[in-house]
VEXTORTOR-433499 format. One line per 4 residues: number of its first residue (from 1); their letters; for each residue x, y, z of N, C-alpha, C, O. Coordinates in steps of 0.02 Angstrom, whole numbers. Example, Ala and Ser with C-alpha at 12.3 -4.5 7.8 and 13.67 -1.06 7.14 Angstrom:
! VEXTORTOR-433499
1) as) 660,-284,390,615,-225,390,660,-165,390,712,-166,423 ~ 642,-112,354,684,-53,357,645,2,394,670,57,402
END
This chain:
! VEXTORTOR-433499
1) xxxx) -5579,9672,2266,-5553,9657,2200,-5564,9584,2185,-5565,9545,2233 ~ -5570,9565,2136,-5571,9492,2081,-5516,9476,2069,-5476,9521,2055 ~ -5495,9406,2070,-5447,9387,2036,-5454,9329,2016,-5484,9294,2056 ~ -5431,9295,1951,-5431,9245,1920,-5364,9187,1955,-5310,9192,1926
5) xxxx) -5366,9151,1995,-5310,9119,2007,-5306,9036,1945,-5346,8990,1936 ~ -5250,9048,1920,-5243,8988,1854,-5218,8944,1861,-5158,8956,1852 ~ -5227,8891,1874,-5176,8820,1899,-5160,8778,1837,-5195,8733,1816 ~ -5106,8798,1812,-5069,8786,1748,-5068,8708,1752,-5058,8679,1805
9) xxxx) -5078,8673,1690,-5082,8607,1692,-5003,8566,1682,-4948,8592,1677 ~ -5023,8495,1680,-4932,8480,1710,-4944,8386,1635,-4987,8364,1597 ~ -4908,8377,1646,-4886,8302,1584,-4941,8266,1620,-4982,8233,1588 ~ -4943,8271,1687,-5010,8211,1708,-5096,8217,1708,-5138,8173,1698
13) xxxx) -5105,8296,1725,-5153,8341,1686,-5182,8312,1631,-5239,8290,1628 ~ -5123,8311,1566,-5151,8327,1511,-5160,8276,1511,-5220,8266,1503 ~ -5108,8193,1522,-5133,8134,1518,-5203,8112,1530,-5234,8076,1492 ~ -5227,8138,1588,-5308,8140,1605,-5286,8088,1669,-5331,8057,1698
17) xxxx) -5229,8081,1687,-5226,8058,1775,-5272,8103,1812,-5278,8164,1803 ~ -5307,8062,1859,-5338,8106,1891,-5311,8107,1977,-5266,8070,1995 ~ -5342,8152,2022,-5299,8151,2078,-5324,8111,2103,-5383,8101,2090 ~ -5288,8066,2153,-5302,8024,2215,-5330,8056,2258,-5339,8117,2254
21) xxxx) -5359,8003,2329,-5404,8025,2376,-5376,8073,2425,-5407,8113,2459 ~ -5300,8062,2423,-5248,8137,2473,-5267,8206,2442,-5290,8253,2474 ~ -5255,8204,2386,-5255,8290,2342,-5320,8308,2372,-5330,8347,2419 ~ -5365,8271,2336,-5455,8297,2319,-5474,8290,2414,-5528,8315,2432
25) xxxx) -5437,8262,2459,-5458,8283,2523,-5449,8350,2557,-5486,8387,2589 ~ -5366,8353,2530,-5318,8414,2553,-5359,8478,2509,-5360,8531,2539 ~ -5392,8478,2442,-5421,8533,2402,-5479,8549,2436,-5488,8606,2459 ~ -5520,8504,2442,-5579,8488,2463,-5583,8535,2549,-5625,8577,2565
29) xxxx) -5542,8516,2578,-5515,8561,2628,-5516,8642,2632,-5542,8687,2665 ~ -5468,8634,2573,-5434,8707,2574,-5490,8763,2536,-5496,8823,2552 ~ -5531,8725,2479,-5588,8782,2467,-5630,8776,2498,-5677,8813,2483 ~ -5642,8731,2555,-5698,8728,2607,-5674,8816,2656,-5714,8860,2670
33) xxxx) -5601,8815,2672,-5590,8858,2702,-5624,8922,2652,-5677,8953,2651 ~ -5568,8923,2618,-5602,8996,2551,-5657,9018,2538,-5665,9076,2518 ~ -5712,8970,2548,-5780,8989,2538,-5814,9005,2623,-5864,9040,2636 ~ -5772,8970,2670,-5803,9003,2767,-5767,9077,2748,-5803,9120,2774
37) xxxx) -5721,9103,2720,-5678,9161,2716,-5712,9204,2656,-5691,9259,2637 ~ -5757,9176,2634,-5781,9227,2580,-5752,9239,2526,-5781,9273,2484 ~ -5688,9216,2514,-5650,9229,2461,-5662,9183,2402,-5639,9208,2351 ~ -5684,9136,2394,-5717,9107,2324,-5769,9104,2312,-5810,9078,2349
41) xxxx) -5783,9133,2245,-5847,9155,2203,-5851,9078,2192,-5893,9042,2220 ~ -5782,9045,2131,-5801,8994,2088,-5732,8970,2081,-5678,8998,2092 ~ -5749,8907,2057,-5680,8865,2034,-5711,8808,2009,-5769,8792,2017 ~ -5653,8768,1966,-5663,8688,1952,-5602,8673,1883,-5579,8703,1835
45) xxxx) -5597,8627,1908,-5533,8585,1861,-5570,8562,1785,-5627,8541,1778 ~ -5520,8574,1732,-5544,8583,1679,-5514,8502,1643,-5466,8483,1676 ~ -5527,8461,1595,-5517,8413,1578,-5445,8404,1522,-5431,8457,1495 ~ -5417,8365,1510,-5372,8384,1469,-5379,8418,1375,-5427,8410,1337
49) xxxx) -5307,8457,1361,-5337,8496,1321,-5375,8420,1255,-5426,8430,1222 ~ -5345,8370,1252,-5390,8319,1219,-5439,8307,1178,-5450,8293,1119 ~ -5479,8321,1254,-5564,8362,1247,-5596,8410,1228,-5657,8415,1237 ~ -5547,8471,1186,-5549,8551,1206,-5550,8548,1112,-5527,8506,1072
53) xxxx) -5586,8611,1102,-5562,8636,1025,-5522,8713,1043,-5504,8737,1096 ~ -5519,8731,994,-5494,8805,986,-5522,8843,943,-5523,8814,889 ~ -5550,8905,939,-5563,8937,877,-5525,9006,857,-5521,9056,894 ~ -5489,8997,770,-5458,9051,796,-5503,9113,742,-5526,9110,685
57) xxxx) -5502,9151,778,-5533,9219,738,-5478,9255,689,-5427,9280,715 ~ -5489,9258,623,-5456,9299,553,-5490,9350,520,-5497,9348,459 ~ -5517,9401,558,-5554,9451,525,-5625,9416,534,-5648,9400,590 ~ -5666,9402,458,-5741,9368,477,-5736,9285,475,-5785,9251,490
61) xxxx) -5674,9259,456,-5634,9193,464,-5659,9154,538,-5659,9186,591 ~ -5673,9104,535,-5674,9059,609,-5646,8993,580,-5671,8968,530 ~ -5600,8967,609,-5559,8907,599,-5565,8857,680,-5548,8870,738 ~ -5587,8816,658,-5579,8753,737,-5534,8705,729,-5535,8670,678
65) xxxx) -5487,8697,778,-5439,8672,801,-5451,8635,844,-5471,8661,896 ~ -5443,8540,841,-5457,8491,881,-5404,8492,924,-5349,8507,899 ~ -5408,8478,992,-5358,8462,1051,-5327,8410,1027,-5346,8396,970 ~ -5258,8355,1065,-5231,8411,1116,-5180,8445,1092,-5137,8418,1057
69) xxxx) -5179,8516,1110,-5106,8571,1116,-5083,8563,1138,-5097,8538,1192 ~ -5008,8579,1113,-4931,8593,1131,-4912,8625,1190,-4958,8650,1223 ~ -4862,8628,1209,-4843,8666,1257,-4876,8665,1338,-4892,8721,1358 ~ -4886,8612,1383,-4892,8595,1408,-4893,8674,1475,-4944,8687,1507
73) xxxx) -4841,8707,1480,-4804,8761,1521,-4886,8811,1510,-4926,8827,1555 ~ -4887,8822,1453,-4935,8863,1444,-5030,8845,1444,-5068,8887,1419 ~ -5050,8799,1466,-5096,8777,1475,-5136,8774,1526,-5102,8785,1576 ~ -5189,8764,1541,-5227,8772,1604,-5266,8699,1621,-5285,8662,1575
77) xxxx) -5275,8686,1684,-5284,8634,1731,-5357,8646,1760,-5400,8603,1770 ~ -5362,8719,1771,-5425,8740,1826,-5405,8817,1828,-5363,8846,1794 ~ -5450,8846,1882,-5448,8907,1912,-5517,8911,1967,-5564,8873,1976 ~ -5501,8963,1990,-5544,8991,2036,-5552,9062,2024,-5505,9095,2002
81) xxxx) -5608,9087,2037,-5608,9149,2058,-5628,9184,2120,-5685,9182,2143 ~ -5566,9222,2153,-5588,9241,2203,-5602,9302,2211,-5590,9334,2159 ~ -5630,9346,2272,-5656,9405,2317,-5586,9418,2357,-5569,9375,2398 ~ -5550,9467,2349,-5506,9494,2403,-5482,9558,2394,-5484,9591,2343
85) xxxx) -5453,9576,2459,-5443,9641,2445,-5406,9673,2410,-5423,9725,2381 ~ -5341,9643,2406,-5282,9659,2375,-5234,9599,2333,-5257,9543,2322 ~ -5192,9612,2320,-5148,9558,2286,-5110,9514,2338,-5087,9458,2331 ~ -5109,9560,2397,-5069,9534,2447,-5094,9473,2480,-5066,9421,2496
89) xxxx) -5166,9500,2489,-5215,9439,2504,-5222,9390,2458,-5242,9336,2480 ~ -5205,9397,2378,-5226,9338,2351,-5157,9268,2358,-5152,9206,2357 ~ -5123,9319,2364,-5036,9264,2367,-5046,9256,2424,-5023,9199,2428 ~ -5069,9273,2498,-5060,9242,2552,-5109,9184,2562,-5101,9133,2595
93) xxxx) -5155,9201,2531,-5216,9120,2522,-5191,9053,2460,-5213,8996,2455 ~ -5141,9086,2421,-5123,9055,2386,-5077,9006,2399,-5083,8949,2376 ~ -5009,9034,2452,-4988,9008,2485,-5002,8941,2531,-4961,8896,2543 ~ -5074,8947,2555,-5080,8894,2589,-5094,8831,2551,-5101,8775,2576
97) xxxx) -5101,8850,2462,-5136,8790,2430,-5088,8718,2419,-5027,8713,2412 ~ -5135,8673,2421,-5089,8605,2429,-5057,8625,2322,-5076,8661,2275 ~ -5020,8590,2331,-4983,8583,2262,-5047,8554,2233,-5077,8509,2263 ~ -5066,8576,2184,-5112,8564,2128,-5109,8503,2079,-5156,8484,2044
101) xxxx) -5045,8476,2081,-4988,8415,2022,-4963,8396,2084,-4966,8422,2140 ~ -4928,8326,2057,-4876,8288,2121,-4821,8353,2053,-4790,8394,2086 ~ -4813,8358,2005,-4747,8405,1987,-4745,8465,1992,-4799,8493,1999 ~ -4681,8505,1990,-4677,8565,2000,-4743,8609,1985,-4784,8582,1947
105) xxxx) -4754,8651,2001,-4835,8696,1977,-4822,8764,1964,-4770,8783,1991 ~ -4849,8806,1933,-4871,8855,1939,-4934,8886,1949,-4983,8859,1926 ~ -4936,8920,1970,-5005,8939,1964,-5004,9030,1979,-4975,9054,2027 ~ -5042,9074,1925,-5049,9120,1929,-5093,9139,1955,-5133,9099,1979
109) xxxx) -5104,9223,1962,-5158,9249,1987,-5152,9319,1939,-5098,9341,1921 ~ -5220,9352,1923,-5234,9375,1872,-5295,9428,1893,-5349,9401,1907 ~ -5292,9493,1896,-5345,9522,1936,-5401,9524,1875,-5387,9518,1816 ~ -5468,9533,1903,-5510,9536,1843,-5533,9631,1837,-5538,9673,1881
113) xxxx) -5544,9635,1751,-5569,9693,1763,-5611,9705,1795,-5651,9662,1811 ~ -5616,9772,1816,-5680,9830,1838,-5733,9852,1796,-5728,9847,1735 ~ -5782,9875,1823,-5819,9927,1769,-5791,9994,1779,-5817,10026,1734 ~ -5760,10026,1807,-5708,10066,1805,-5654,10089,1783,-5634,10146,1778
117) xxxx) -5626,10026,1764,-5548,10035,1730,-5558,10034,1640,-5515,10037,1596 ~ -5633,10029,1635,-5654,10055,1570,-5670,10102,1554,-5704,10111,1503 ~ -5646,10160,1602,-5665,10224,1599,-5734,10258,1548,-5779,10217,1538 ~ -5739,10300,1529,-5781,10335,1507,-5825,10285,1453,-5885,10273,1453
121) xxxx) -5787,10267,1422,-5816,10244,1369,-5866,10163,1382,-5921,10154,1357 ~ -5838,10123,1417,-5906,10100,1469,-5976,10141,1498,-5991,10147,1557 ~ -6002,10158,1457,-6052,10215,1492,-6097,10182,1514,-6105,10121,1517 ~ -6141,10238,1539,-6207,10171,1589,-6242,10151,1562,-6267,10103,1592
125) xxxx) -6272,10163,1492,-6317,10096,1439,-6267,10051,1456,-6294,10000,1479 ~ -6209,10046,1457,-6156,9969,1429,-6157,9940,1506,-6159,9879,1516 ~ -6156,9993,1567,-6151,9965,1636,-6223,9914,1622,-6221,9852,1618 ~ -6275,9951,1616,-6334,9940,1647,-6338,9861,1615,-6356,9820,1657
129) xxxx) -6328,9836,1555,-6322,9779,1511,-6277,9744,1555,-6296,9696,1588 ~ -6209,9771,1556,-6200,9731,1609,-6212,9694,1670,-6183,9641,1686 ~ -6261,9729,1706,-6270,9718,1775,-6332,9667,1759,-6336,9619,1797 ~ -6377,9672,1709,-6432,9647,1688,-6407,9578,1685,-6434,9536,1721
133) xxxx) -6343,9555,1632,-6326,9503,1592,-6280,9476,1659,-6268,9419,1640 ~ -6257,9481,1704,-6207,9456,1763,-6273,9436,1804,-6260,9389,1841 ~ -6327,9454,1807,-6394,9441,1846,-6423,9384,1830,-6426,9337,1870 ~ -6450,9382,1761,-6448,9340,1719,-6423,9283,1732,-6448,9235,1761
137) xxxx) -6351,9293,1701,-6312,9221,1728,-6300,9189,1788,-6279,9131,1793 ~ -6311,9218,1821,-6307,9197,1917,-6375,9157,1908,-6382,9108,1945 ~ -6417,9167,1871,-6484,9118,1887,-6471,9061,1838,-6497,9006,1849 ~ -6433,9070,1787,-6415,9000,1756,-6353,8978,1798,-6317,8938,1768
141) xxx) -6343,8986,1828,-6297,8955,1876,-6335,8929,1950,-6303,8931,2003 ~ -6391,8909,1947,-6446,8894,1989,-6449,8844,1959,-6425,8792,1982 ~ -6481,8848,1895,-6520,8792,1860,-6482,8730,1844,-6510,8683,1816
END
């Protein structure tokens, strides 16, 4: 199974503090492990929302929205995505992670869909596009 793990951003985040040489050693570490364990595809820390637009969709409407957003609780820092078997496995790797913020953290985890859990109506023209376009992108992720 996939899962999206979300490392919710914190007041120093959004400020655009960045981590000292302890965190980025102790991280640096810990997805060194995740990737000898097979369990991370991908990850990387995202910049504050600042930097970020938004677009919101209104029917055939597109509206852009300059950073930064509100609500600090609800915002994102980074993520990873990992390979594991179960949920059980993703909270026990999660567990070992150094705190993400010197402040309180959260951080979720979020399984990703299947081509399965789209039952029927995913049919195999839509698989096969799929598998084509995930192929695809793995080679722009080379370049």
């Amino acid at each position: 199974m996939k899962v999206m793990v979300i490392v919710k951003a914190s007041k120093s985040s959004e400020a655009g503090e960045m981590p000292g040489t302890e965190l980025l050693t102790a991280m640096g570490n810990y997805n060194e492990e995740l990737v000898k364990a097979g369990v991370m595809l991908a990850g990387e820390g995202l910049q504050p929302t600042s930097k970020g637009k938004r677009v919101r969709f209104e029917g055939a409407d597109r509206t852009v929205i300059d950073g930064p957003f509100t609500e600090t609780k609800e915002l994102i820092a980074g993520y990873w995505l990992w390979k594991v078997k179960d949920m059980d496995e993703a909270v026990a790797w999660l567990k070992r992670c150094p705190n993400p913020h010197q402040d309180v953290t959260e951080v979720e985890i979020r399984p990703v869909f299947e081509a399965d859990d789209f039952g029927a109506e995913f049919t195999p023209e839509l698989r096969a596009q799929e598998e084509r376009l995930l192929a695809e992108a793995a080679k722009n992720n080379q370049k």
